[in-house]
PABARO-743686 format. One record per residue (C-alpha): residue in three letters; x, y, z. Coordinates in steps of 0.1 Angstrom, whole numbers, plus 2048, in hexadecimal, padded with zeros to 3 digits. Example, Ala and Ser with C-alpha at 12.3 -4.5 7.8 and 13.67 -1.06 7.14 Angstrom:
BEGIN
ALA87B7D384E/SER8897F5847/
! end
This chain:
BEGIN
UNK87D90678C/UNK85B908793/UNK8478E879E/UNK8318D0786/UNK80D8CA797/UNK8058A579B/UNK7E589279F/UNK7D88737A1/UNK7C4866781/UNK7BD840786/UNK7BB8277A3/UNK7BF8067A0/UNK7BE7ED7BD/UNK7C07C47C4/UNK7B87BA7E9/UNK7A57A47FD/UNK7857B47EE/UNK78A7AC7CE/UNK79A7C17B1/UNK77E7DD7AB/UNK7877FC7BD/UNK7608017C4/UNK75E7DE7D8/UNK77B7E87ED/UNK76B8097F3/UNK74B7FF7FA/UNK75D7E5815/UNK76C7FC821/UNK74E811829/UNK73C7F7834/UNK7597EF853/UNK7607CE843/UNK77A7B9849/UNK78A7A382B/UNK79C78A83F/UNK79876A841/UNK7A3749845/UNK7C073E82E/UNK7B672780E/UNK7D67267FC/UNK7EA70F812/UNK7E46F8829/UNK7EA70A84E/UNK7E06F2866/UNK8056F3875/UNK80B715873/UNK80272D893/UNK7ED74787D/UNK7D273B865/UNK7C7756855/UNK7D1776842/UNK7C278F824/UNK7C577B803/UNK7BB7837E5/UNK7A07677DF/UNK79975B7BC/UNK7B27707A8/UNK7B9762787/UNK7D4770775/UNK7C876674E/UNK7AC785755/UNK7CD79774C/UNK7E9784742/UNK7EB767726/UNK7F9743734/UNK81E74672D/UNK82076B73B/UNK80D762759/UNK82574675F/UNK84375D75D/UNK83777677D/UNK83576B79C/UNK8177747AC/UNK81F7997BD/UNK82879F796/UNK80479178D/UNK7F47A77A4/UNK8077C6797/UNK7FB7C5774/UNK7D87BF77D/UNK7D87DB796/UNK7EA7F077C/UNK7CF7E775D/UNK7B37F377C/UNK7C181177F/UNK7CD81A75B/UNK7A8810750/UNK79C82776C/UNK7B3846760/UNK7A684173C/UNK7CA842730/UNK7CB832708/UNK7EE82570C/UNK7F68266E9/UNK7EB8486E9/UNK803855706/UNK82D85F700/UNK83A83D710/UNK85C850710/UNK849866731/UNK83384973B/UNK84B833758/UNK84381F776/UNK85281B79A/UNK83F7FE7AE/UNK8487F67D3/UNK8497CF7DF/UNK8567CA802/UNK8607A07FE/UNK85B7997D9/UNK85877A7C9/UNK8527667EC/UNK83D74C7D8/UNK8577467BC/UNK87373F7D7/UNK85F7277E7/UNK8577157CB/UNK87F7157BD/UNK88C70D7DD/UNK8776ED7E7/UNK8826E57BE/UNK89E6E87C6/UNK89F6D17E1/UNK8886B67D5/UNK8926B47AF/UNK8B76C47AF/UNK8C56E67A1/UNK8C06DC77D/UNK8996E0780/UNK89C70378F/UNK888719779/UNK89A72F762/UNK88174C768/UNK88874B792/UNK89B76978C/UNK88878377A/UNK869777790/UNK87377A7AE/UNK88079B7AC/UNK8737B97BE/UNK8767D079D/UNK8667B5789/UNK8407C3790/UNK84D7E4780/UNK8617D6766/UNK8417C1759/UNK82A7DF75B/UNK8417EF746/UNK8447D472B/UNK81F7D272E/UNK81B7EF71F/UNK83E7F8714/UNK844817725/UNK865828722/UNK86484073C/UNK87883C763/UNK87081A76F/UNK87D80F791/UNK8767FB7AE/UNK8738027D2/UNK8777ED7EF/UNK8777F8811/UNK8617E3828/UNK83D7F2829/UNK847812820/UNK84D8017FD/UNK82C8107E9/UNK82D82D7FD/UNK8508377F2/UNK84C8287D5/UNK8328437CF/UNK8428627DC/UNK85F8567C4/UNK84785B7A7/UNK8358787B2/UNK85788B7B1/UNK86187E791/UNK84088977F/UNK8478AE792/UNK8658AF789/UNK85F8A9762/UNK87188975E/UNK85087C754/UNK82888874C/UNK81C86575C/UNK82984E772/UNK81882C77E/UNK81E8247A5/UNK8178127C3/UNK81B7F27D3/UNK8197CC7D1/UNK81A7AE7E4/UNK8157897E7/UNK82877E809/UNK80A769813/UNK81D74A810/UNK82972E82A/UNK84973F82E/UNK837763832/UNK821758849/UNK83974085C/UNK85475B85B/UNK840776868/UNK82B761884/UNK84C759893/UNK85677D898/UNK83A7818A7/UNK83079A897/UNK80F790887/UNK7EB78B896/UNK7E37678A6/UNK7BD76C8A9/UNK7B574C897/UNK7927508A5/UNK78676D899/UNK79A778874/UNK78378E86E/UNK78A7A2890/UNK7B279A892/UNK7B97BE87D/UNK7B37D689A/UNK7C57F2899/UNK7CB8098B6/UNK7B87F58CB/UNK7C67EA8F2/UNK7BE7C28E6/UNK7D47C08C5/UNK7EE7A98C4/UNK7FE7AA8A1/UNK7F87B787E/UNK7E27A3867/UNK7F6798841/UNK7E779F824/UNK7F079A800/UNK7E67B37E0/UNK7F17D37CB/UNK7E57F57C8/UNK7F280D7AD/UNK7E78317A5/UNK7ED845784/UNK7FC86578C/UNK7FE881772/UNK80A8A1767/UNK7EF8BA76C/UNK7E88CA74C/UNK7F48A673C/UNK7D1898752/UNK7BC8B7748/UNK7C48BC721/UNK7B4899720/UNK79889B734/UNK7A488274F/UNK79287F773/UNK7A688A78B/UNK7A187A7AE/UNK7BA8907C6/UNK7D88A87BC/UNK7FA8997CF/UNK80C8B67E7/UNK8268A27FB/UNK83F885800/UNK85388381E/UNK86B864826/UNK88585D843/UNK895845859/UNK896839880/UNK8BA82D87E/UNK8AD81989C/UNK8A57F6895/UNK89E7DF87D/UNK87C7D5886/UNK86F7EC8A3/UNK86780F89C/UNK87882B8AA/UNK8668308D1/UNK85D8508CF/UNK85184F8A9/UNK86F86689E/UNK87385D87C/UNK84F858875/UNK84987B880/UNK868885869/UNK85787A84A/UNK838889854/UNK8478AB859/UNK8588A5838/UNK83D8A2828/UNK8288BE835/UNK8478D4827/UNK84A8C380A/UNK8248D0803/UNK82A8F5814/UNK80D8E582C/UNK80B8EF850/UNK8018D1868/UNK7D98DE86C/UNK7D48DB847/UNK7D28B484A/UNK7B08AD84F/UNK7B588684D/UNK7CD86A851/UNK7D2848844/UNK7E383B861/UNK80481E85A/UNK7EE812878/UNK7F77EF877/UNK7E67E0898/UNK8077D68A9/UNK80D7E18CB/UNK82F7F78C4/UNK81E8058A3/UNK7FE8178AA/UNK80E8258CF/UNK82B8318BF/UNK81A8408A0/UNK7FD84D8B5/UNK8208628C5/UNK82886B8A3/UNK80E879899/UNK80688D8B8/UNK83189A8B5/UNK8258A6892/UNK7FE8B0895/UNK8058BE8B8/UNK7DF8CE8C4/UNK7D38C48A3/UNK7D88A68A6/UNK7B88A28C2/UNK79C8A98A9/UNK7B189C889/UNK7A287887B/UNK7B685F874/UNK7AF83886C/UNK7BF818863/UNK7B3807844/UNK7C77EA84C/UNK7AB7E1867/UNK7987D784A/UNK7B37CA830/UNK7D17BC845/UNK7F47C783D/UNK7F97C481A/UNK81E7D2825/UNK8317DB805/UNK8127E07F6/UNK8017F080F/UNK80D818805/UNK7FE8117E2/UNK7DA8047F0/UNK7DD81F808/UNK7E08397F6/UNK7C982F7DB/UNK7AF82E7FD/UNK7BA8547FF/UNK7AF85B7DB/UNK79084F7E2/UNK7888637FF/UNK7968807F3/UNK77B87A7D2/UNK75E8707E7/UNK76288380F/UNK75C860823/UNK77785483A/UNK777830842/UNK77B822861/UNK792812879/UNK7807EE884/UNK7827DE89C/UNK7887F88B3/UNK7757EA8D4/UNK78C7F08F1/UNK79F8138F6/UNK7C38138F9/UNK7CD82D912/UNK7EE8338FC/UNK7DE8358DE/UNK7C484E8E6/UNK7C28638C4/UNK79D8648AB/UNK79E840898/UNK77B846886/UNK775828899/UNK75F80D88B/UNK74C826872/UNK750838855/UNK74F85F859/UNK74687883E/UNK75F896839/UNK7698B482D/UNK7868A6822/UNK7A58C081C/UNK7C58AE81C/UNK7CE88A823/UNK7ED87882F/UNK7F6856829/UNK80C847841/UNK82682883B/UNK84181C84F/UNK8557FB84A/UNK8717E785B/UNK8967F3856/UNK886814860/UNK878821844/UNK859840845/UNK84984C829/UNK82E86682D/UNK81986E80E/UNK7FF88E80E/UNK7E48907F2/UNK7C18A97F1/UNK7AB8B67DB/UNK7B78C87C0/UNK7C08EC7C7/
! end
């Protein structure tokens, strides 16, 4: 059976820059960094201060009062990503099938905020003042259950959560579903809202995030000899994908045409990644077979890159394992310089990046990048944006448990 052709028709992001895809872009371009000092709880004893929130987000732009109440704020995020990006893909949702319309959205953690605010009820006021909508908020699938209601799309709906490879797989899962004819479009990507006091707690004492409380703006530094942890970051980004003949019989833009998906995993450890970047090549490799793409076709490559000192060594291994020669004169960057870690979110901003540069041939930048690592010695578009002939681009996201995704989009054949 002969394979559907996919491509991306709308993006939709929320993140530290706002919710317009053209702020985020122009940030981007500009090598600016959206993180900042937290405002949304009180830090003064915590060891990290700072993060990528999404300031000033107000959730009655999109959702009446009692919805609003009823998703926690990953959910929240979701649907306005979601009405970004189905605005920007022109889709008329009454017009559409909703029977081949579905929706698969990533979410590494959840409803973090809602089980804060249950348990300290819990303890302050007694299990008879839990909230009856814990539950359903709280739930990983509940993003893509609510952007299905939304709209009330009967198509596949699921829900992916593997660590920050959520979005990404979350992504591939729908690509395949819309080339395999199970659907004509499919909404996808990933959300997240684990900037919380137990986020931020939890992950300062693995040590696994930045403690630059000096500098925010400069903690995100991907690649470079002096990082010392990833940076958080809350936010959604979602892409329309569709059918192509569905996108051209009605006229719809059409950013980038989707060619590959490859997943795998280290089965080495829960939170360190594989030392010699075996799995992430894996789902590299995959995906450059999965698209019938040899390894010098890649002209660019959003990097997981997530400026911790095991990441960017061992995927700067990977990527040489899989790009071999190739890999000396191939660019590659790390968005996450400028957002933070958005982690179950961050395949879905990611790869909505990708569209963009795929539409418009400029390749942001990794910031931040000031001193050289001598293990990381790869090209990181360091500190400025670079204009491209831009072929094909990979997306890279890896998450604890072991999980790789590898996405490949370009422009359309």
């Amino acid at each position: 059976m002969s394979r559907r052709r996919v491509v991306i028709t709308g993006v939709g992001t929320v993140t530290s820059f706002g919710d317009q895809k053209e702020d985020l872009w122009q940030a981007l371009c500009e090598g600016r960094s959206g993180i900042a000092n937290i405002s949304s709880f009180d830090t003064s004893d915590f060891d990290v201060h700072f993060a990528g929130e999404v300031k000033d987000f107000d959730p009655a732009e999109w959702l009446d009062r009692k919805t609003a109440r009823h998703l926690d704020r990953f959910a929240q995020l979701a649907v306005a990503a979601t009405d970004r990006a189905v605005t920007d893909a022109g889709l008329d949702m009454e017009q559409v099938d909703k029977q081949r319309v579905g929706v698969i959205v990533g979410s590494g953690i959840g409803g973090l905020l809602e089980i804060e605010a249950q348990h300290a009820m819990l303890l302050t006021r007694g299990p008879s003042r839990v909230s009856p909508f814990m539950i359903p908020k709280l739930m990983v699938n509940a993003a893509s259950g609510q952007i299905s209601i939304r709209y009330n799309l009967r198509g596949p709906n699921s829900a992916v959560a593997t660590a920050c490879a959520s979005g990404a797989n979350a992504l591939g899962d729908a690509f395949k579903v819309v080339q395999r004819g199970d659907a004509d479009i499919m909404i996808s990507g990933g959300s997240e809202a684990a900037v919380t006091p137990m986020g931020v707690s939890g992950f300062s004492q693995m040590r696994a995030i930045s403690r630059r409380n000096d500098a925010p703006e400069k903690a995100s530094r991907p690649f470079d000899k002096e990082r010392d942890g990833f940076v958080m970051a809350e936010g959604a980004g979602i892409v329309v994908l569709e059918e192509l003949e569905h996108a051209r019989k009605r006229g719809a833009n059409i950013y980038a045409e989707f060619f590959g998906y490859g997943m795998s995993g280290d089965g080495w450890n829960i939170t360190a990644p594989h030392p010699e970047g075996l799995g992430a090549a894996r789902a590299m490799q995959n995906a450059l077979e999965d698209g019938g793409l040899a390894p010098e076709a890649i002209t660019y490559v959003n990097a997981h890159g997530t400026s911790t000192p095991l990441n960017d060594v061992i995927e700067t291994r990977s990527l040489r394992r899989v790009f071999n020669a190739h890999s000396e004169k191939l660019p590659i960057s790390s968005t996450k310089s400028m957002t933070g870690h958005l982690l179950g979110a961050s395949g879905g901003v990611e790869l909505a990046i990708c569209a963009l540069v795929a539409e418009r041939g400029v390749i942001p930048p990794t910031i931040n990048y000031e001193i050289p690592d001598p293990e990381c010695d790869l090209d990181y578009v360091a500190n400025e944006p670079r204009e491209a002939e831009v072929g094909y681009i990979m997306s890279n996201s890896f998450g604890f448990g072991g999980h790789n995704a590898s996405l490949i989009i370009g422009k359309l054949a």
